[in-house]
N, C-alpha and C positions, 0 to 999 in steps of 0.2 A: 538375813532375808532381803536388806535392801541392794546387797551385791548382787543376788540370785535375781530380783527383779531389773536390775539394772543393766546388769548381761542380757537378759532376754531381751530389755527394748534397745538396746546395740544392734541383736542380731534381727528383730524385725525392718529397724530402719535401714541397716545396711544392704536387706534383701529388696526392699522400697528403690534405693538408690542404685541399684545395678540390674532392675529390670528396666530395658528399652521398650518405649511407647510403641503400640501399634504402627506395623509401615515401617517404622527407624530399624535400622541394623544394630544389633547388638555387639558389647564391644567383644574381640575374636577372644576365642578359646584358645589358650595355652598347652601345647603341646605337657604332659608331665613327665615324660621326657627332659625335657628342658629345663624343667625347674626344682632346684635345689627341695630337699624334703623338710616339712617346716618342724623346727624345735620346738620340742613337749613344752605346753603354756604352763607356769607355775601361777597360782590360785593363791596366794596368804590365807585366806579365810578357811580351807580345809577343801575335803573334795564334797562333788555339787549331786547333788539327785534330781532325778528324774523331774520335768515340770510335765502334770498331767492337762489334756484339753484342756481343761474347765479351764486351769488356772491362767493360762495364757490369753487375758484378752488383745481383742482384733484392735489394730492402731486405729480403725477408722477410716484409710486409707481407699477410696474406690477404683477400681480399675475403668481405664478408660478403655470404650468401643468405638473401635473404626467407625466411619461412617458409611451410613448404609450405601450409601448413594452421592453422586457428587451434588446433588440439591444439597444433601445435609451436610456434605464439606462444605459449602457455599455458605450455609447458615451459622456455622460454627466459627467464622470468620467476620463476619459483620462484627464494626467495630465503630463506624461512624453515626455520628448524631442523629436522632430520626427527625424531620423535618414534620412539623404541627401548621399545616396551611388547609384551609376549604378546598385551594388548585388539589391538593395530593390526594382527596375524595373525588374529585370531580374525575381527574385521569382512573383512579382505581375504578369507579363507573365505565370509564370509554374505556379501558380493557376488556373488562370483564363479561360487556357487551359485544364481547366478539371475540367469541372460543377459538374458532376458528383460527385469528390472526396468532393469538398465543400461541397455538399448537402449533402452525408451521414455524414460526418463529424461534420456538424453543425447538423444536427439532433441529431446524437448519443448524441450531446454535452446540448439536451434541458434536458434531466434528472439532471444534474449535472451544470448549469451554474447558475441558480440563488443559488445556495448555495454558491461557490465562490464567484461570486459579493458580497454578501452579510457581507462574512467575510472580504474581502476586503475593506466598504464602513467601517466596524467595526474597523477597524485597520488605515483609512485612507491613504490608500493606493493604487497607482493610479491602473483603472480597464484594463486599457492596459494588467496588469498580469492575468487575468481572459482568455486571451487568449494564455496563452501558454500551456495548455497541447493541444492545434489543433498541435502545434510544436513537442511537446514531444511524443505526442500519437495517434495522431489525435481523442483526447480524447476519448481512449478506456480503461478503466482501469484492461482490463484483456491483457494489452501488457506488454511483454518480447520482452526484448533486447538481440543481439547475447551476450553482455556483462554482462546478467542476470539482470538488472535495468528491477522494474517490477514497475505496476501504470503506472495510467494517468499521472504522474506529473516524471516517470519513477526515482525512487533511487533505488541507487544499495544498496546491503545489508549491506556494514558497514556504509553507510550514512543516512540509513533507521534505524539502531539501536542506533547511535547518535541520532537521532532527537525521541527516542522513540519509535521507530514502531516496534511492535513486528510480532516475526517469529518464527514460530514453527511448526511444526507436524502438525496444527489444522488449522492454520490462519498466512495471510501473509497482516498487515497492510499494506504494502505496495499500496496494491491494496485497501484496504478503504475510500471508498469516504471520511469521515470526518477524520481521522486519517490522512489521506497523504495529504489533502488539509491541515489542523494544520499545520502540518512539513515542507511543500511547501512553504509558507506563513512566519514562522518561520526562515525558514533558509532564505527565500529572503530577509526580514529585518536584518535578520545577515550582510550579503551578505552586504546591503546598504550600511547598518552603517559602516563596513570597509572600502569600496569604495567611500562611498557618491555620488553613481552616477550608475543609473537606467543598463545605457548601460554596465557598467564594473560588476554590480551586477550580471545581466543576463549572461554575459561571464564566471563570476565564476562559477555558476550554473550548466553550459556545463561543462566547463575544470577543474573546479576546483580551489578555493582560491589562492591555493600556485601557482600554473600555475600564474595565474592573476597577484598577488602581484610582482611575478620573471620578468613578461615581465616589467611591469611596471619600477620594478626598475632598468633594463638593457636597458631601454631607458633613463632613469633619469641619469645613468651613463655617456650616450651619448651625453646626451642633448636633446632627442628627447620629440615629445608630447606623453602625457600619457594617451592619450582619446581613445575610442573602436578600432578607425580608424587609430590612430598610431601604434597598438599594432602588433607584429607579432604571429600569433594565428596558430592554425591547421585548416585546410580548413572547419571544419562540424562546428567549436566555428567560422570564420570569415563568418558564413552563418545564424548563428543562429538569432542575432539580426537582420537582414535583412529579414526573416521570419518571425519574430513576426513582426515590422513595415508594413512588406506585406500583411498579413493579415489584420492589423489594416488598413491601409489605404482601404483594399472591404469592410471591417464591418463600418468603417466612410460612407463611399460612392457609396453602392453596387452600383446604379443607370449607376455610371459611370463606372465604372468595368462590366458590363451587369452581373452581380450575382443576383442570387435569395435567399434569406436568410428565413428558414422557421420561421414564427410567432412563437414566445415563449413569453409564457406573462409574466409579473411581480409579479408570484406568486411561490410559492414554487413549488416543483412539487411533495416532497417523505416529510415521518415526520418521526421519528424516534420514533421506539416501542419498549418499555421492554420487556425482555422473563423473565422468572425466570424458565425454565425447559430445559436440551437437548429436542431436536425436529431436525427432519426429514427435508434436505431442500424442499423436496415433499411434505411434509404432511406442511410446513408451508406457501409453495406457494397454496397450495388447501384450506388450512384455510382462505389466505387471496383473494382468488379468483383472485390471478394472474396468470400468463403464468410463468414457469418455468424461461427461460427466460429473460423475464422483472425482476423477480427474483433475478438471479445472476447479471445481472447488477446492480441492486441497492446495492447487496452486495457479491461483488466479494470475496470477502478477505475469503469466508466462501469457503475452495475449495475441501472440504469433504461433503460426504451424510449428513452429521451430523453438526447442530449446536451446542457447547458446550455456557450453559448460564455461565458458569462459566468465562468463557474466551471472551467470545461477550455477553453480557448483554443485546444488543440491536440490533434490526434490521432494515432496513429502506426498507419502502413500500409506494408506491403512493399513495397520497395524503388522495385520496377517498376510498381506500381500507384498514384504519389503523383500522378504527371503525369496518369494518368489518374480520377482523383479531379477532381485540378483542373479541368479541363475537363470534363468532367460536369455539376458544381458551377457551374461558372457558364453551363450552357447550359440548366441546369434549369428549366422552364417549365410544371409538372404541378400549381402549387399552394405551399401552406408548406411548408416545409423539414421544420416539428416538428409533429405531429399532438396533442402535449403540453405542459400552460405548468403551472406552479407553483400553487395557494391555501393559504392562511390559514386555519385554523378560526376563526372569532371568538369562540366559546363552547368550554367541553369537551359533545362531541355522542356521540351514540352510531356506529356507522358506518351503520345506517340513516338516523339524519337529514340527516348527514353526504352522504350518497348521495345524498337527495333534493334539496339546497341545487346541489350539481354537475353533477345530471341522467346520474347512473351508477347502475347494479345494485349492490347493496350485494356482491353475489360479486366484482364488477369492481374495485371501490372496492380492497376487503378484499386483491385479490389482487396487484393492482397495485403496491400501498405497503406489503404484507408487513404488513400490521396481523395478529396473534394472538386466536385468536377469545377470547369474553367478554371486549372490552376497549373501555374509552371513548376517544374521538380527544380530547386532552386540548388546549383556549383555545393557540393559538398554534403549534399543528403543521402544517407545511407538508406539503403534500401533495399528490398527480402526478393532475392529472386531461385530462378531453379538452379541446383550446383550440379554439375556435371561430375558423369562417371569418373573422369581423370582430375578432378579435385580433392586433395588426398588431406588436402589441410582443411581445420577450420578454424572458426572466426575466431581472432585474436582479442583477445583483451581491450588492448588500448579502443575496437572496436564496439567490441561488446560490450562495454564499458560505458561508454562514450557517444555512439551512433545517436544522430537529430534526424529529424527531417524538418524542413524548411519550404515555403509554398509562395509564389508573389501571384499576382491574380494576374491570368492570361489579356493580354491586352489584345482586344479585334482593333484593327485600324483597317482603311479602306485606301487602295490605292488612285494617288489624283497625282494629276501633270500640274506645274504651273512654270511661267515665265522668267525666265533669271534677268534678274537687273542690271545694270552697267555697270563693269566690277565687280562682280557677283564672285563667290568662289564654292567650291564644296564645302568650307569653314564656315562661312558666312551662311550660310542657308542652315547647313545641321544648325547654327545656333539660332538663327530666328523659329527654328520648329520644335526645338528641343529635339533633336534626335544629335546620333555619329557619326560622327564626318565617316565613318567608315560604313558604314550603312549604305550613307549617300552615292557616298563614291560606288559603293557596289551593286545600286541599284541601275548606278548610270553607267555599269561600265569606264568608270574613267581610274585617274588615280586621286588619293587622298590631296594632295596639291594642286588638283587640276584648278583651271579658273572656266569661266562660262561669260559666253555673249550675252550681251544684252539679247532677251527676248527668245535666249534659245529655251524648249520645253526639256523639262525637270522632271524627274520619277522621283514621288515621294510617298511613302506609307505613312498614314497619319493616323493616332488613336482616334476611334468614331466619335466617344466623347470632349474630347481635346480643343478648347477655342484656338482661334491664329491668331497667333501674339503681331504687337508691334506692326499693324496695318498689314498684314500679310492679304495676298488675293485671293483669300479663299470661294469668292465666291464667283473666280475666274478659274477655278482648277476643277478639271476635267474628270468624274468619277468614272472609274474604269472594273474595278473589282473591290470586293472585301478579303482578306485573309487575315492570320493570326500573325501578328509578328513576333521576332525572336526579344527578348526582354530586352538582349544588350543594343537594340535598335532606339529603346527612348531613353532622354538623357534626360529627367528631373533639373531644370534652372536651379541656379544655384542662389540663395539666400542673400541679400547683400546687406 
């Protein structure tokens, strides 16, 4: 009898161990075909009979249920400390007091939340963090901060360039659903691993490493504790943790919190599509039959008319719209994909000259590339203009890549005569003005060498605000007009 039992809990456990959980692939089925036929088991103890229902009890064993919803993936994950402060009542109050804000907030957040979880559950890592950009952003990832931190997961830009996100002329990972969750994610397990401790990770996160390490260690000095709650923080870093636990505790338990959380299932909601050509953000939200829109949301980081494949490889679109992209996309036959290619300024230009070298309105120019009015388009700034029918290529990598724009502020100077000294020369003067000998020269007509009579009148553009150095006669020089001059016309003194 205790073989007879003992065979049967072989065969419940083994059946235990070869079913795959909800969601997992099961491992494959064997062709029988393939596989050798197995040899009659020999029994010692004699042959076995029948085990009726009754006799067989259940191991105890429960089956596990998917989750209904990705709220409840989200809960089934929580793994970090719960955080006991009056702050973490006080925020569950100011949520709660504003349905409203919830409700957009977790909407906005249905495009972008099973992607986090996901990389999250990949990394092992408790999904409590799947709720901080509500904190950071209210997960919007076309937010700016007064401090310039931009994304849902808000980095500013030399912590956005550490973690890889690039920035440029074209594209601000920053803003990249997948790019800035990576680095988000990245830097949190940084964070960790320094700290060892969820609460102190998250505080870096806000303040900053070196903040963090420094209170710590001036408690340790003291003798004090070195937990979230010992620390002495800045008011926005001592609120922060108590937000995210605030939230976490209505997303644990909206019921009791009277919160409404809208359904989001546990499915992906956007997939990620190759491009291999520039393309139009218009023409690629029309291909895939979305709303503009919905569009940029999915891919904010793109904050030009113009996608470059060279520099974004890939775009991401809802779910059920990918197949239909594709085919679109390759049936398209109305012309270029990009009504937009990349240039170079060769010089620093003003944005009118600028406009005329492109064959655009200088409003157009101006408006398109976010140029700041009174500013000069400064020798080597890439810039988004119309591409023409017989432009068959586009923008290359090392551009797309790479493209800045660069700005030096327009300088008004006013044009005044004044008197040249005895020995005077065109050298001598650009340097008492701070301007270019070659300026000079080509203001007066002469050559870069020339010399000047005493007393002979001087044409000179002078910055409006600019004093005259070294007893200059300014206040014998003759105003004649205002104009804008060219940047390479003042020469900044040099430092001694």
């Amino acid at each position: 009898m205790k073989s007879l039992l003992l065979a049967a809990a072989v065969v419940l456990v083994a059946g235990c161990a070869s079913t795959s959980p909800p969601g997992m692939p099961g491992d494959p089925v064997l062709s029988t075909s393939s596989t050798a036929p197995a040899a009659t088991p020999v029994y010692p103890t004699g042959p076995l009979s029948a085990i009726g229902q009754t006799q067989a009890a259940s191991g105890g064993v429960a089956s596990l249920q998917p989750p209904a919803d990705l709220w409840d993936r989200i809960r089934r994950g929580f793994a970090m400390p719960n955080l006991e402060s009056e702050l973490v009542t006080d925020r569950e109050q100011w949520y709660t007091s504003r349905p409203d804000y919830i409700q957009r907030m977790t909407e906005r957040s249905s495009k972008y939340l099973f992607h986090v979880v996901e990389e999250l559950e990949r990394r092992n890592m408790p999904t409590e963090l799947a709720l901080l950009p509500f904190i950071e952003s209210a997960f919007n990832p076309q937010a700016v901060s007064s401090a310039k931190a931009a994304g849902m997961w808000q980095f500013m830009p030399a912590t956005g360039k550490y973690f890889d996100l690039k920035q440029n002329a074209f594209r601000d990972d920053r803003r990249d659903v997948l790019a800035s969750t990576r680095a988000a994610l990245d830097y949190l397990q940084k964070l960790h691993g320094m700290f060892g401790d969820w609460h102190l990770a998250l505080a870096a996160y806000n303040w900053g490493e070196g903040s963090v390490g420094r209170a710590i260690a001036k408690n340790q000095k003291l003798g004090l504790g070195t937990g979230y709650l010992d620390l002495r923080m800045p008011d926005e870093t001592r609120l922060y943790v108590p937000k995210l636990q605030a939230v976490k505790n209505i997303i644990a338990a909206p019921q009791t919190y009277r919160a409404e959380l809208p359904l989001i299932e546990n499915h992906p909601y956007f997939q990620q599509v190759q491009i291999n050509r520039d393309i139009d953000v218009t023409l690629a939200a029309r291909l895939a039959d979305v709303g503009i829109a919905d569009f940029k949301a999915l891919n904010p980081a793109a904050h030009r008319p113009v996608i470059l494949a060279a520099g974004t490889p890939h775009i991401l679109l809802p779910w059920d719209n990918a197949k239909v992209f594709q085919r679109n996309f390759d049936a398209y036959t109305q012309g270029q994909y990009a009504s937009w290619t990349a240039w170079t300024a060769p010089t620093t230009l003003s944005v009118g000259e600028a406009a005329k070298k492109v064959g655009m309105s200088e409003a157009d120019l101006r408006g398109v590339n976010n140029i700041p009015p009174r500013m000069l388009i400064k020798a080597g700034s890439t810039l988004l203009v119309p591409r023409t029918a017989r432009m068959d290529d586009d923008v290359t990598s090392q551009v797309a890549d790479n493209a800045q724009m660069a700005f030096a502020p327009e300088i008004v100077t006013r044009r005044s005569t004044i008197k040249a000294r005895k020995g005077e020369t065109v050298a001598s003067i650009a340097r008492r003005y701070g301007l270019s000998a070659a300026s000079v020269a080509d203001w007066n007509k002469v050559s870069a060498s020339a010399a000047f009579k005493a007393g002979q009148q001087i044409v000179v553009f002078l910055p409006v605000k600019t004093r005259n150095v070294a007893g200059s006669p300014a206040k014998r020089a003759t105003i004649k007009a205002v104009r804008r001059a060219p940047a390479k016309a003042i020469v900044k003194s040099k430092r001694r």
